[in-house]
NUKE-441931 format. One record per residue (C-alpha): residue in three letters; x negated, y negated, z; residue number from 0. Coordinates in steps of 0.25 Angstrom, whole numbers, plus 2048, in hexadecimal, padded with zeros to 3 digits. Example, Ala and Ser with C-alpha at 12.3 -4.5 7.8 and 13.67 -1.06 7.14 Angstrom:
<rs>
<r rest="ALA" px="7CF" py="812" pz="81F" nr="0"/>
<r rest="SER" px="7C9" py="804" pz="81D" nr="1"/>
</rs>
This chain:
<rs>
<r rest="UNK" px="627" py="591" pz="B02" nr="0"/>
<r rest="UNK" px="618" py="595" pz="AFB" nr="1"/>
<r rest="UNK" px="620" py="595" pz="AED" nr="2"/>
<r rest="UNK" px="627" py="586" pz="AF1" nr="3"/>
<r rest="UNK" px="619" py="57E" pz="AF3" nr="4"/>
<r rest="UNK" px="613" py="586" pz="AE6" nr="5"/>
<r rest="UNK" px="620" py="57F" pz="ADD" nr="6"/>
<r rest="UNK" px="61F" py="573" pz="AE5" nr="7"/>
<r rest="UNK" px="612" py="56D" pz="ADF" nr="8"/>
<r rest="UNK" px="616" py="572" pz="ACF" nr="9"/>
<r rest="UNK" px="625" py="56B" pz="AD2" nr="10"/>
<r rest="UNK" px="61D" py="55E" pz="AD6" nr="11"/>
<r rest="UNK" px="614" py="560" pz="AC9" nr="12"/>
<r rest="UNK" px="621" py="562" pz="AC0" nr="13"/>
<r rest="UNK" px="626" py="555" pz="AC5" nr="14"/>
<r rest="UNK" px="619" py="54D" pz="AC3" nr="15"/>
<r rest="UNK" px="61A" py="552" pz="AB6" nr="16"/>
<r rest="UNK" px="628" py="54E" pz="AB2" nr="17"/>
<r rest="UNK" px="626" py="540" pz="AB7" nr="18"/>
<r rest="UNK" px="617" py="53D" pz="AB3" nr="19"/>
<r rest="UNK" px="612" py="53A" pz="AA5" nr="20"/>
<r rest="UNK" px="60F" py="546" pz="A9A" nr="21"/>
<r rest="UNK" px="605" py="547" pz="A91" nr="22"/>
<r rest="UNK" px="603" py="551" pz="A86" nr="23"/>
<r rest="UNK" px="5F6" py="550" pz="A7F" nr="24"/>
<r rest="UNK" px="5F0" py="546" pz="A87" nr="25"/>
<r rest="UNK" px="5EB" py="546" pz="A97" nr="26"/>
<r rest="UNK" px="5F1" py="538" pz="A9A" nr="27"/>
<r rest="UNK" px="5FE" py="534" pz="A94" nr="28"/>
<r rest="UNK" px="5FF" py="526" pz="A91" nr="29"/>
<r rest="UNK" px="605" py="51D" pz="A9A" nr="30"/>
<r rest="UNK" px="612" py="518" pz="A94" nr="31"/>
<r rest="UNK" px="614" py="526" pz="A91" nr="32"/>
<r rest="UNK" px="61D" py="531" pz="A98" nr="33"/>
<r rest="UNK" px="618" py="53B" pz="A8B" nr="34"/>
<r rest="UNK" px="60A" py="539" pz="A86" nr="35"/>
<r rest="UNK" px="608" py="543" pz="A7A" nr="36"/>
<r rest="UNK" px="5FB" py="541" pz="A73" nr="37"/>
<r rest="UNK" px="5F6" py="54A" pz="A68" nr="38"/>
<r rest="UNK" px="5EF" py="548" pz="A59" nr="39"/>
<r rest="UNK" px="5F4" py="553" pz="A52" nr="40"/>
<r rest="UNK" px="603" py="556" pz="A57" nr="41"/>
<r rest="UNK" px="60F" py="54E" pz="A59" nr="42"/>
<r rest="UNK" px="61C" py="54D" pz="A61" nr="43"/>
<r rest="UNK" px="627" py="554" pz="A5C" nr="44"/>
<r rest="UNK" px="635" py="550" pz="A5E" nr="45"/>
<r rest="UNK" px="642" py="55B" pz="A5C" nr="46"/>
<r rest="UNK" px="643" py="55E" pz="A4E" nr="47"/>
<r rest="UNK" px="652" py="55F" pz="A49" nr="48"/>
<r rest="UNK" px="65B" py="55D" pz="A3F" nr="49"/>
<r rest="UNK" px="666" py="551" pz="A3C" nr="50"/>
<r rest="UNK" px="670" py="55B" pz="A41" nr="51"/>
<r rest="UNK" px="668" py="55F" pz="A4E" nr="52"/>
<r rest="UNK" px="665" py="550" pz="A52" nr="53"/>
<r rest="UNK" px="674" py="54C" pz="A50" nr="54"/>
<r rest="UNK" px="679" py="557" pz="A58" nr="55"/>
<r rest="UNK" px="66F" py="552" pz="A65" nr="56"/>
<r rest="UNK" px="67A" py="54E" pz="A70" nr="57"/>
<r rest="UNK" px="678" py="541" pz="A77" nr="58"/>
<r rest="UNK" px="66A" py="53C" pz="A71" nr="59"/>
<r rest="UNK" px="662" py="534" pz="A7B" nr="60"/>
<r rest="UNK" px="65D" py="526" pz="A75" nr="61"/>
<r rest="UNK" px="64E" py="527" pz="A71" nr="62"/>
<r rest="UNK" px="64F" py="539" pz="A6D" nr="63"/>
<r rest="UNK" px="648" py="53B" pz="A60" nr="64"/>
<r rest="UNK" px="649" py="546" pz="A58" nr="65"/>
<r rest="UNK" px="644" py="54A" pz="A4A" nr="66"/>
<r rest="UNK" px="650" py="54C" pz="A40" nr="67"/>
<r rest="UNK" px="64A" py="556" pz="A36" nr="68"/>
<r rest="UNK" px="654" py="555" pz="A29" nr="69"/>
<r rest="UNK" px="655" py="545" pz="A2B" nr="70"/>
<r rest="UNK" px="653" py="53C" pz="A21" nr="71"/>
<r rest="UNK" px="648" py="542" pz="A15" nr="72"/>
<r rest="UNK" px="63E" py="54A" pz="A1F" nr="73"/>
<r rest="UNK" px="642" py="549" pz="A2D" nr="74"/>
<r rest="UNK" px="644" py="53D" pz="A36" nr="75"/>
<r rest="UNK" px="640" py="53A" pz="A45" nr="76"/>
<r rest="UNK" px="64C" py="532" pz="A4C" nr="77"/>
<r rest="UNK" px="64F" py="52F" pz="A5A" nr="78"/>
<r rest="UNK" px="65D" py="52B" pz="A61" nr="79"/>
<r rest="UNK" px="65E" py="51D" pz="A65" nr="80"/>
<r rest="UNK" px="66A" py="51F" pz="A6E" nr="81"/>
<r rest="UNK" px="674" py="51C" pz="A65" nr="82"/>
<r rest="UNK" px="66E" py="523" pz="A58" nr="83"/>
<r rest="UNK" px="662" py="52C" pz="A52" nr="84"/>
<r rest="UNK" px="658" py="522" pz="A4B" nr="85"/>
<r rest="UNK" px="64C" py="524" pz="A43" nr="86"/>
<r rest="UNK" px="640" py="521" pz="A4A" nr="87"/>
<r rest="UNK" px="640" py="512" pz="A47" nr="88"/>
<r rest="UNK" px="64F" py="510" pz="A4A" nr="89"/>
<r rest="UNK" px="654" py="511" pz="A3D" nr="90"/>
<r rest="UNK" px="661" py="51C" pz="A38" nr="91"/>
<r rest="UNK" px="65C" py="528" pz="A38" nr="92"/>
<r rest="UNK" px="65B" py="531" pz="A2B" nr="93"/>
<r rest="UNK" px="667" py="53C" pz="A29" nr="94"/>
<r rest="UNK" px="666" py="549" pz="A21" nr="95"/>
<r rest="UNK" px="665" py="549" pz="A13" nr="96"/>
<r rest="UNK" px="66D" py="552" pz="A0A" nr="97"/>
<r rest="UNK" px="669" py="560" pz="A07" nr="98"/>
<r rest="UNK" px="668" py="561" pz="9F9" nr="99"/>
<r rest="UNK" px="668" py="570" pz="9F7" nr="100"/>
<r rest="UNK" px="662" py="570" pz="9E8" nr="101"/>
<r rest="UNK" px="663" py="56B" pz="9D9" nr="102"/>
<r rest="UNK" px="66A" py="572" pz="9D2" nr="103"/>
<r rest="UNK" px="662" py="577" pz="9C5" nr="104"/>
<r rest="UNK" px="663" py="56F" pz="9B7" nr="105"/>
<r rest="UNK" px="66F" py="577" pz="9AE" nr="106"/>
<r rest="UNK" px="675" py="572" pz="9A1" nr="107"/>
<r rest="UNK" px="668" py="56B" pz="99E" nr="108"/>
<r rest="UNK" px="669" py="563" pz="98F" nr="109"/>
<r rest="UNK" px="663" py="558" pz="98C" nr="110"/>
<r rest="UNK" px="667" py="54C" pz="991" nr="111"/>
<r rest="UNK" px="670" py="553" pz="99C" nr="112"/>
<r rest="UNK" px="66E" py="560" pz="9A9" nr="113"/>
<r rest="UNK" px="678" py="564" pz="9B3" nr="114"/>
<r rest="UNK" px="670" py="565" pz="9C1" nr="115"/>
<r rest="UNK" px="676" py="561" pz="9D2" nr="116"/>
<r rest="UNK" px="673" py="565" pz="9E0" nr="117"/>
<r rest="UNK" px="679" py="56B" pz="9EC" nr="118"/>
<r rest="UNK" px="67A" py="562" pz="9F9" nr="119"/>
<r rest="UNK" px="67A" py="56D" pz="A05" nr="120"/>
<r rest="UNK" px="67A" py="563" pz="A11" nr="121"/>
<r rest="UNK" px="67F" py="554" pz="A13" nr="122"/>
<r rest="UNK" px="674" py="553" pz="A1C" nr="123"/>
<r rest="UNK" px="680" py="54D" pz="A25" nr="124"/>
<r rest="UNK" px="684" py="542" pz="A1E" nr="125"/>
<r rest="UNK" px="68D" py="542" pz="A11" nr="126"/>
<r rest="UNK" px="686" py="545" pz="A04" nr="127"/>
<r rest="UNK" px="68B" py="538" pz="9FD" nr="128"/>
<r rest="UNK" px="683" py="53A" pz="9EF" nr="129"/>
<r rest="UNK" px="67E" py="546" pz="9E8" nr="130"/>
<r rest="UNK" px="678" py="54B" pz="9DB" nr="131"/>
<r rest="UNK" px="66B" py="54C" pz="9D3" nr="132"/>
<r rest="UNK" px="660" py="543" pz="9D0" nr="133"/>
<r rest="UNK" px="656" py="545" pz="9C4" nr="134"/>
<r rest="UNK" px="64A" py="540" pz="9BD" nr="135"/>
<r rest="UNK" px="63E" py="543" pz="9B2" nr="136"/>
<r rest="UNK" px="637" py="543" pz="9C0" nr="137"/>
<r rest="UNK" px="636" py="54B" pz="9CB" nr="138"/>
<r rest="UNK" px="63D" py="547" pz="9D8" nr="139"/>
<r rest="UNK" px="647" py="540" pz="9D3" nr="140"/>
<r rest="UNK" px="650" py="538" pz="9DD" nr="141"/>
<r rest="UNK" px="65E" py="530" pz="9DE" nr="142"/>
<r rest="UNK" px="657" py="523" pz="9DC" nr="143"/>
<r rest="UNK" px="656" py="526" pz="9CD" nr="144"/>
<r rest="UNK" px="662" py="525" pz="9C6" nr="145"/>
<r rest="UNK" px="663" py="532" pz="9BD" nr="146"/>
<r rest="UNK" px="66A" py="53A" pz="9C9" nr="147"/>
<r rest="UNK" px="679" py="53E" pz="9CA" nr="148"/>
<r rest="UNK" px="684" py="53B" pz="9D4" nr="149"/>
<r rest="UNK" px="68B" py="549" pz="9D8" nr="150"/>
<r rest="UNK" px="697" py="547" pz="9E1" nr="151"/>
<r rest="UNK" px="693" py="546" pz="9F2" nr="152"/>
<r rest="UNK" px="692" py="54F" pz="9FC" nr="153"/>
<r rest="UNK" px="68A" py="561" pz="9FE" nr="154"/>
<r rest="UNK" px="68D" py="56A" pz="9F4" nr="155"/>
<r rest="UNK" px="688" py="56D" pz="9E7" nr="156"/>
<r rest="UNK" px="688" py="563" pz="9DA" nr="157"/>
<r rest="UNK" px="686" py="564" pz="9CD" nr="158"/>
<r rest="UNK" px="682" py="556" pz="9C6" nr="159"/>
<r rest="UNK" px="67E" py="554" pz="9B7" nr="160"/>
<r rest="UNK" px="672" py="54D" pz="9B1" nr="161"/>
<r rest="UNK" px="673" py="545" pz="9A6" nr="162"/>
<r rest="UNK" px="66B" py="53C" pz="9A0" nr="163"/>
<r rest="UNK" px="65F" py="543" pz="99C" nr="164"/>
<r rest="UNK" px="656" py="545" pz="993" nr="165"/>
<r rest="UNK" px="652" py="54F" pz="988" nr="166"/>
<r rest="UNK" px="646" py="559" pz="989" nr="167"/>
<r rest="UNK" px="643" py="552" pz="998" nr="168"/>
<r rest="UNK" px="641" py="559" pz="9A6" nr="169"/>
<r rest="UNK" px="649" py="553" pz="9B2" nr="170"/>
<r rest="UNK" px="647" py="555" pz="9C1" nr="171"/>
<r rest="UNK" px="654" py="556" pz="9C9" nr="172"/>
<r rest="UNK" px="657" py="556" pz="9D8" nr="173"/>
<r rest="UNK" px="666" py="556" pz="9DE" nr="174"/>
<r rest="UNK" px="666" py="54D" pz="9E9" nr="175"/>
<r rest="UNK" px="671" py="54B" pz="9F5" nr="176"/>
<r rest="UNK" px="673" py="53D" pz="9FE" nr="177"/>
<r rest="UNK" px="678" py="539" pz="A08" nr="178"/>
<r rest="UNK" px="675" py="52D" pz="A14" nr="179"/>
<r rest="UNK" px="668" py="535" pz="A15" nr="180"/>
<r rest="UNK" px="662" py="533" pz="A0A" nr="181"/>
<r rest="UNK" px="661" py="53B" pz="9FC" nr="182"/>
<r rest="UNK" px="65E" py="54A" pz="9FC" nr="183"/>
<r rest="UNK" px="65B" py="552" pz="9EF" nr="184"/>
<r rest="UNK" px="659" py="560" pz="9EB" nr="185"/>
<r rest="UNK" px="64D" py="567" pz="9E4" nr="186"/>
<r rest="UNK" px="64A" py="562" pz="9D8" nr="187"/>
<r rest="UNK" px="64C" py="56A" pz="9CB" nr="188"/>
<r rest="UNK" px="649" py="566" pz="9BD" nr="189"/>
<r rest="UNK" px="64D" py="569" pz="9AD" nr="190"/>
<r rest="UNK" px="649" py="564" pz="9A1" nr="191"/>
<r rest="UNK" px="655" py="560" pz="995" nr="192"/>
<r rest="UNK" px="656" py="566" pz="988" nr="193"/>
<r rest="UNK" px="653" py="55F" pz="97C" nr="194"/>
<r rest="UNK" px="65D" py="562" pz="96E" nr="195"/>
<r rest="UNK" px="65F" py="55E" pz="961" nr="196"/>
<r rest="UNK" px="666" py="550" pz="961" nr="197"/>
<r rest="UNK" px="660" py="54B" pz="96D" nr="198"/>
<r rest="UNK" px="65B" py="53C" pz="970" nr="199"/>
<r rest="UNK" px="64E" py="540" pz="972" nr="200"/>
<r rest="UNK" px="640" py="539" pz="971" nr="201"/>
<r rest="UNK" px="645" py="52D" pz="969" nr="202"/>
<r rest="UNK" px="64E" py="534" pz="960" nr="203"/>
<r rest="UNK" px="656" py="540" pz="95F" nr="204"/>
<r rest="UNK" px="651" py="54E" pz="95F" nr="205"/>
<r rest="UNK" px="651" py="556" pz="952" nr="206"/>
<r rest="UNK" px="64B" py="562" pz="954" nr="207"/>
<r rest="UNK" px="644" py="568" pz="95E" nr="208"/>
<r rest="UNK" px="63A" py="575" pz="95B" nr="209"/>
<r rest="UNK" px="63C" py="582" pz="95B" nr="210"/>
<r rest="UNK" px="631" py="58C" pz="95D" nr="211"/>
<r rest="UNK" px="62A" py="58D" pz="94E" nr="212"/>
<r rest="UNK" px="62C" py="581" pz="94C" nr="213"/>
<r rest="UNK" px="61F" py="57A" pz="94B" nr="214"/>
<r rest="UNK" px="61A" py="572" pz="958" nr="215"/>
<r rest="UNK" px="624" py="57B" pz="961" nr="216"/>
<r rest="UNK" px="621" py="57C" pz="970" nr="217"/>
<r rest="UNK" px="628" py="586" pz="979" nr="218"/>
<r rest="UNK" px="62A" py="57C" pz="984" nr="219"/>
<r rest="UNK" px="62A" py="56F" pz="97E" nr="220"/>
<r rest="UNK" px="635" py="56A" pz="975" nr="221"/>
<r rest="UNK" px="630" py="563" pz="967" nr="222"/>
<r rest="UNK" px="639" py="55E" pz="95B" nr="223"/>
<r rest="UNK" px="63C" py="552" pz="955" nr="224"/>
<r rest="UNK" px="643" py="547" pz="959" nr="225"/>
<r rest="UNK" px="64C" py="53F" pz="94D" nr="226"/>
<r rest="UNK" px="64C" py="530" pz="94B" nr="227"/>
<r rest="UNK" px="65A" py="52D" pz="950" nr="228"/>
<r rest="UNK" px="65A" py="523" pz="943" nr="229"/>
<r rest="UNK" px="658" py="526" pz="933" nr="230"/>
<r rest="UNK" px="64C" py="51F" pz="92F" nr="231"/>
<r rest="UNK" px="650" py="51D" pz="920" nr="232"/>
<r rest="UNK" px="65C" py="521" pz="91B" nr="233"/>
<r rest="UNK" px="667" py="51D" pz="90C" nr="234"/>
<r rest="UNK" px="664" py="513" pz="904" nr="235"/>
<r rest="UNK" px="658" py="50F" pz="90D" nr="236"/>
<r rest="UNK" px="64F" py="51C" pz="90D" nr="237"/>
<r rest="UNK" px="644" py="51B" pz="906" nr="238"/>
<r rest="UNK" px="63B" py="524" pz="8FF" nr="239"/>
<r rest="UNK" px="633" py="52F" pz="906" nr="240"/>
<r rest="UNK" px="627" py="528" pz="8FF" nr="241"/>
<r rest="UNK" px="61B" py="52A" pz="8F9" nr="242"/>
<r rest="UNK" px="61F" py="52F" pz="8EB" nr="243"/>
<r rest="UNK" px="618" py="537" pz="8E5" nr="244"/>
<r rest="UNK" px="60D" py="539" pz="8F0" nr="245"/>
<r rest="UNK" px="60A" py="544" pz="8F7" nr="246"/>
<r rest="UNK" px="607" py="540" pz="905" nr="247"/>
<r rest="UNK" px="5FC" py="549" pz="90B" nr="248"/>
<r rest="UNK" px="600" py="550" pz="918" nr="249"/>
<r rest="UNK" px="610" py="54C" pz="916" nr="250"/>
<r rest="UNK" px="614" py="55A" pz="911" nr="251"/>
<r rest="UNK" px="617" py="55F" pz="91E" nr="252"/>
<r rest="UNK" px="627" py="566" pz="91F" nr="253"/>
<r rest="UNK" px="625" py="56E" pz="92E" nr="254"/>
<r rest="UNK" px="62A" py="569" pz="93B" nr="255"/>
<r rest="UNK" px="61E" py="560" pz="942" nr="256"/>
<r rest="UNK" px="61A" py="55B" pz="933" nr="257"/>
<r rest="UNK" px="621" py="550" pz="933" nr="258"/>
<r rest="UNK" px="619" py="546" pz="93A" nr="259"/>
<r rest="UNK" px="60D" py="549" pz="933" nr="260"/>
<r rest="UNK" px="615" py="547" pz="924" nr="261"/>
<r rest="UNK" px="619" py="539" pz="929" nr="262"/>
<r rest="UNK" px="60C" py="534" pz="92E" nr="263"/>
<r rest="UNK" px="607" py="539" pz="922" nr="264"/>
<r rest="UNK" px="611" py="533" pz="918" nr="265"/>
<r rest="UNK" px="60E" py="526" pz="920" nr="266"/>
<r rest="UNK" px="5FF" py="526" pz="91F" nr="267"/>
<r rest="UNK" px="5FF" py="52A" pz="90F" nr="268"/>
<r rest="UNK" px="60D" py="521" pz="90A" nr="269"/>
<r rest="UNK" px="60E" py="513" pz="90C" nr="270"/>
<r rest="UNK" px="61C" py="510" pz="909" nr="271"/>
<r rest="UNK" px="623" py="509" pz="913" nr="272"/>
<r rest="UNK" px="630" py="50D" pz="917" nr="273"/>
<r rest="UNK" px="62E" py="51D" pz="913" nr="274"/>
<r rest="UNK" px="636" py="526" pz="91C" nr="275"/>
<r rest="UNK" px="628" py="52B" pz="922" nr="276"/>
<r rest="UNK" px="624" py="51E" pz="928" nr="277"/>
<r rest="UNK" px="632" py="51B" pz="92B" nr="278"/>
<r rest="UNK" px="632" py="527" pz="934" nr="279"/>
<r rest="UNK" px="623" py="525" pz="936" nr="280"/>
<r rest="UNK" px="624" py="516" pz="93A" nr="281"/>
<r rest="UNK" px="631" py="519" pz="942" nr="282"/>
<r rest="UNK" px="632" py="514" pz="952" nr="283"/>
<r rest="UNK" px="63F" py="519" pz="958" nr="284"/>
<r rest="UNK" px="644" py="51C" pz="966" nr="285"/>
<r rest="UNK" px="634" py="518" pz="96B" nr="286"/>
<r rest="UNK" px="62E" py="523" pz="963" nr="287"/>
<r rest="UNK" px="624" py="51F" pz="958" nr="288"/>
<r rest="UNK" px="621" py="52D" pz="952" nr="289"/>
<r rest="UNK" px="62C" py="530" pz="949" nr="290"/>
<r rest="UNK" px="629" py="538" pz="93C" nr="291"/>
<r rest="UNK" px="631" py="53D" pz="930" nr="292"/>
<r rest="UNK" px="635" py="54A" pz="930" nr="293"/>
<r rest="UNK" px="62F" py="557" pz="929" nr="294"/>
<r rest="UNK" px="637" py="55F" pz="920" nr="295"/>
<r rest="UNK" px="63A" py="56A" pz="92A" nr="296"/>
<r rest="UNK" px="63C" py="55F" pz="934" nr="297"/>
<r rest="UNK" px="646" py="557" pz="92C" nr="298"/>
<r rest="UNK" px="64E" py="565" pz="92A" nr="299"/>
<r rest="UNK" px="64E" py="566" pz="93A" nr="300"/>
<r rest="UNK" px="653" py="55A" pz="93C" nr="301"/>
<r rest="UNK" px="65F" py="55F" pz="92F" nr="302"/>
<r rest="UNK" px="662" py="56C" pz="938" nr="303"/>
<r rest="UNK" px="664" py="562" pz="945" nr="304"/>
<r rest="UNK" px="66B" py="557" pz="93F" nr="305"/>
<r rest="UNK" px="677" py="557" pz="946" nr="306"/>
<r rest="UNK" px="671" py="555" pz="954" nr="307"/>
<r rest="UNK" px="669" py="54B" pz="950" nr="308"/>
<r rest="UNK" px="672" py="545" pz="947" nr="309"/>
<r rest="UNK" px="672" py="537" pz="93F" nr="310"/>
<r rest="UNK" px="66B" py="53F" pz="931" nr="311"/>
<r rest="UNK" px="678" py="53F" pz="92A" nr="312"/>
<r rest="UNK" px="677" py="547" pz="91C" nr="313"/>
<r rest="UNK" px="66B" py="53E" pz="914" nr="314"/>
<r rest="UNK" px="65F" py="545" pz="912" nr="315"/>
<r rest="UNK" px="650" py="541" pz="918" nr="316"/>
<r rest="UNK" px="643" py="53F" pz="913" nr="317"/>
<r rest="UNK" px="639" py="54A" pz="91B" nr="318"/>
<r rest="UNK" px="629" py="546" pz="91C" nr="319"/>
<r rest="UNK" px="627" py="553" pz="916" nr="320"/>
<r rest="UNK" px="622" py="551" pz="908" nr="321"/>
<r rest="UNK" px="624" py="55A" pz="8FE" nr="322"/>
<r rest="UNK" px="61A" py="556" pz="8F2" nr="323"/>
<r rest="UNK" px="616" py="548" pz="8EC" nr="324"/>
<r rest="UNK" px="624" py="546" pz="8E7" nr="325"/>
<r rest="UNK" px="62D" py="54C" pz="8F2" nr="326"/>
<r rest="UNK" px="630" py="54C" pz="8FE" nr="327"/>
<r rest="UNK" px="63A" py="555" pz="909" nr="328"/>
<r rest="UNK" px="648" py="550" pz="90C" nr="329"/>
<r rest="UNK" px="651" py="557" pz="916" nr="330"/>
<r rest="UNK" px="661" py="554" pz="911" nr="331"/>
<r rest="UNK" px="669" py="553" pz="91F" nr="332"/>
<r rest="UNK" px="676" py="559" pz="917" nr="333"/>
<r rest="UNK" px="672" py="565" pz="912" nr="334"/>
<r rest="UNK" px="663" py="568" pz="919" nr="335"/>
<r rest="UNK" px="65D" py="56E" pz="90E" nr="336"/>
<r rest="UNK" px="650" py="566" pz="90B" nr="337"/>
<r rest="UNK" px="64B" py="561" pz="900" nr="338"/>
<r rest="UNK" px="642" py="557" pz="8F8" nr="339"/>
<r rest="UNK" px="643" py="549" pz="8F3" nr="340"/>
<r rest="UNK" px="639" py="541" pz="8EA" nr="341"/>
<r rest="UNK" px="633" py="537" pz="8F5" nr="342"/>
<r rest="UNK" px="637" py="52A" pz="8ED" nr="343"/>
<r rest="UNK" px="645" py="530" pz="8EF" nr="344"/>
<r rest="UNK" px="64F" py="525" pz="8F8" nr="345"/>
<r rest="UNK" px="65B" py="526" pz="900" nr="346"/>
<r rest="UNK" px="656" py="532" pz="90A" nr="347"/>
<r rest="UNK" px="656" py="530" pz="918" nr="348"/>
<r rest="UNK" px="64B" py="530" pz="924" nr="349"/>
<r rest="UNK" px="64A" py="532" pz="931" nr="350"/>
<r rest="UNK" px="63F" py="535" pz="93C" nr="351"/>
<r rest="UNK" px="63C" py="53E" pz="947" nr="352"/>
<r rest="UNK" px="633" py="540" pz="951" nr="353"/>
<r rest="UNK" px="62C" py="54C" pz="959" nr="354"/>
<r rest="UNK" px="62D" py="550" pz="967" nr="355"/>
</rs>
């Protein structure tokens, strides 16, 4: 009996509790309030589970709110409104994106073209309706560009080819996976394209590219010369070399880099119009203003590579490397073994390059 009138007064509390108003944080809950929480340094925390885990709940109430984890890009509170799960301003609720597993690493890189692709692990429970990899000179490349490939639908791995690219350039790819979600992608992975003898490159075509003892050579960083993809002067309408018989101080150079420096200086010390020097010098092409004519040793590069560059034929070419006031260096494009002509000789051929 002693134990029944001790219960007594905590049963009649426990009720008192479960009917009257709570606060948490605060002595007096508000009015209009059956929970009054009040703090300035945590908040409420509703269940946190997945898309899977919510859509699993038997028999939602109207007005149960949840957070969804994996929804939409980073997580998404929604509430039941009786019929459906909306966000919290009644809008559709976000699903899951794809799982987009990685990007696959560039292979087959040359230089206009790379072989990449992904691997789409999870649907994110809806149909992966588009899939492949997007890429840019940028990083973070997204599906709004459009250099990005269409690989099939649907998980599992694909393999997707770039195209398009450029020589000698580095490009950021990420596979990406969508589906009525949104857009997932991968980690982002990057390669740079070769660069070769013959490619359009720079405003011309590339006609030799340094070796290690070549002057100017770099260990990391690619320099050559890029060709004119035009002859300057050629047949019956080349013209002299010029300047005969001068010796054109500074013009004697026949290494690879002299070049420029022999047609600036047949420039400055000749002033005949038209000479293969200011042809090349004078030369604006593919948006590039700094074309030269090549050295001796240059001209000979450019003989060794001439089926990849193409369009030289068998005539031979004035060089800017001058061999004493009466001649100057010619570089035959049938046999390749150089040789000198008087510099008012006519009917030799022209054309400019470039360095990179």
């Amino acid at each position: 009996m002693k134990k029944l009138i001790f219960l007594l007064p905590i049963f009649i509390l426990l009720q008192l509790c479960l009917y009257a108003q709570v606060g948490i944080g605060t002595a007096t809950a508000a009015v209009s309030a059956m929970l009054d929480i009040t703090s300035t340094t945590q908040g409420l925390l509703p269940p946190r589970m997945t898309y899977a885990q919510k859509t699993a709940i038997v028999t939602p109430v109207a007005g149960l709110q949840i957070w969804c984890s994996n929804c939409g890009v980073s997580g998404e509170m929604q509430v039941y409104n009786g019929s459906i799960w909306t966000n919290m301003i009644g809008g559709a609720t976000s699903g899951v994106f794809p799982s987009v597993a990685a990007t696959v690493s560039a292979s087959t890189i040359l230089s206009t073209t790379a072989t990449s692709g992904g691997n789409i692990t999870s649907d994110g429970g809806a149909a992966v309706t588009v899939r492949g990899v997007c890429w840019s000179t940028s990083t973070g490349p997204t599906t709004a560009l459009s250099t990005k490939t269409s690989n099939g639908t649907g998980t599992g791995i694909f393999s997707s080819s770039i195209t398009g690219l450029l020589p000698n350039t580095t490009y950021f790819v990420r596979a990406y996976g969508t589906n009525s979600a949104g857009t997932a992608y991968g980690s982002e992975i990057s390669f740079t394209t070769i660069l070769a003898i013959g490619d359009s490159y720079m405003g011309g075509i590339v006609g030799y590219i340094l070796v290690s003892g070549d002057p100017g050579y770099n260990v990391g960083t690619l320099h050559g010369l890029i060709v004119a993809t035009t002859i300057q002067g050629s047949g019956a309408g080349a013209i002299p070399w010029g300047c005969y018989p001068t010796i054109i101080p500074g013009a004697d150079g026949t290494a690879i880099g002299t070049g420029n420096q022999n047609t600036i200086d047949i420039m400055a010390a000749c002033a005949t119009a038209g000479i293969p020097a200011r042809l090349c010098g004078d030369l604006v092409l593919g948006g590039y203003s700094d074309w030269y004519l090549p050295s001796k040793d240059e001209l000979n590069k450019l003989y060794l590579n001439r089926v990849a560059i193409g369009g030289f034929g068998s005539a031979l070419y004035w060089s800017s490397s001058e061999n004493s006031d009466i001649y100057a260096w010619l570089q035959p494009f049938s046999t390749g073994i150089q040789s000198v002509a008087t510099k008012n000789s006519y009917g030799y051929s022209t054309r400019a390059v470039r360095s990179f």
